[in-house]
C-alpha positions in Angstrom: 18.0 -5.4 1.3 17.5 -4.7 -2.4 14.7 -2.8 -4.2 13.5 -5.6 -5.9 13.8 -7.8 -2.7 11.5 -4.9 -1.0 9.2 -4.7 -4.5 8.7 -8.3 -4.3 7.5 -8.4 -0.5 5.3 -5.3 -1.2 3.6 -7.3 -4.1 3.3 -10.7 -2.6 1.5 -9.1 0.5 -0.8 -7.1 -1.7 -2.0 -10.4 -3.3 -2.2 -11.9 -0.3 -4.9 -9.0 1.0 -6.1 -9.4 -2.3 -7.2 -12.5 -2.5 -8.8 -12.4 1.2 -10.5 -9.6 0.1 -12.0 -10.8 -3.3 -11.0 -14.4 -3.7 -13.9 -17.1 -4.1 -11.9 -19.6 -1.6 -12.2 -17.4 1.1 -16.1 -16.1 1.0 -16.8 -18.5 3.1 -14.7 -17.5 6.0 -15.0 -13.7 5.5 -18.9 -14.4 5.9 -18.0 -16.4 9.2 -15.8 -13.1 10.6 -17.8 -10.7 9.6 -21.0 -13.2 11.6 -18.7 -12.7 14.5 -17.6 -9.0 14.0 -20.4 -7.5 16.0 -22.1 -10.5 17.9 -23.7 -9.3 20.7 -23.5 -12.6 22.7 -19.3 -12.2 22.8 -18.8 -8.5 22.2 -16.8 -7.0 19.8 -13.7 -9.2 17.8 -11.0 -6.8 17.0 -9.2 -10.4 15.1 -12.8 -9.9 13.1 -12.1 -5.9 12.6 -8.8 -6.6 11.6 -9.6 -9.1 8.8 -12.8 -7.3 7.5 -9.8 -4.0 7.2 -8.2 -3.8 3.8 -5.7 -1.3 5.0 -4.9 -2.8 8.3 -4.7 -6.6 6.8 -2.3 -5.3 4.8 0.5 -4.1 7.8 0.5 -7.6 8.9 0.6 -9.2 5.2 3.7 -7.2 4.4 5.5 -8.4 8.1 4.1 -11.9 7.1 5.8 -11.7 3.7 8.7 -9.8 4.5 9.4 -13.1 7.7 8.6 -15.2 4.8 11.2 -13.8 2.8 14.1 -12.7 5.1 13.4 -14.8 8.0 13.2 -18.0 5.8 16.7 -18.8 5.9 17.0 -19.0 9.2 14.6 -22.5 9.2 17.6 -24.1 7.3 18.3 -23.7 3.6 15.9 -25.7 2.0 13.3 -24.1 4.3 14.3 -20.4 3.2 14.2 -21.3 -0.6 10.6 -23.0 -0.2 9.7 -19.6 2.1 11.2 -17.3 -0.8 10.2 -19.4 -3.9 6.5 -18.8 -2.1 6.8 -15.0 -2.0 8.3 -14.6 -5.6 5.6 -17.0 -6.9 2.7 -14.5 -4.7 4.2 -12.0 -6.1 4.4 -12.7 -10.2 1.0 -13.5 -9.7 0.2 -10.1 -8.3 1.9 -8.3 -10.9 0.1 -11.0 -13.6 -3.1 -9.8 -12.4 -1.8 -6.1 -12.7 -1.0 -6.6 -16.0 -3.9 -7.9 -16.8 -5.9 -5.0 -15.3 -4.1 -2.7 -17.5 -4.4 -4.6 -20.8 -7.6 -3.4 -23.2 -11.1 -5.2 -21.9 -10.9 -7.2 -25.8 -7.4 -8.9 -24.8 -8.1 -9.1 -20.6 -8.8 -12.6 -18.9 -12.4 -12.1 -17.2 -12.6 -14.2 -14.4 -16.2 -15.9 -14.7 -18.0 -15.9 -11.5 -18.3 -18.8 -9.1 -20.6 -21.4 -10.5 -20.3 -24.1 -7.4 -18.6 -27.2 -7.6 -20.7 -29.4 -9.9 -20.3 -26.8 -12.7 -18.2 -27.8 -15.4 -17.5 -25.4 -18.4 
């Protein structure tokens, strides 16, 4: 295992929590969980807790991304490039989006809030 092998992992799960967490594609299923986080017709849903937990979404999408990456190969060769090209692509568009965050507000990409599916710039 190299750093950058390990750096790449690390970033490709943090988009992945991070796009749960504030992506547009997803609203509609975080609403659903969090419905079903504290119904009181089923009890509590610990799956529920653990998607509506930044920190403890995150565990899992660094074992997802690290089987991604290292377990890949073992699906056959295509299948582990696919698997790794998939983690190296999350992960340039993590550090994109960091980048981004650190340029000055004048230069930064604002993403424009979700206008619905009829809206056309």
């Amino acid at each position: 295992m190299t750093l950058i092998a390990l750096l790449v992992v690390v970033l490709a799960a943090s988009h992945l929590v991070d796009v749960w967490f504030n992506g547009s594609i997803f609203a509609d299923h975080r609403a659903f969980l969090q419905s079903k986080r504290y119904a009181p017709d089923s009890g509590p849903c610990r799956f529920c807790d653990l998607m509506a937990c930044w920190y403890c979404l995150l565990h899992w999408a660094v074992l997802f991304a690290a089987l991604l990456y290292w377990g890949g190969p073992l699906l056959g060769e295509s299948a582990g490039a696919v698997c790794k090209f998939a983690v190296w692509c999350l992960a340039a568009i993590r550090l994109s989006v960091l980048i981004n965050i650190a340029l000055p507000k004048r230069v930064r990409f604002e993403r424009a809030e979700h206008q619905g599916p009829d809206h056309r710039p």
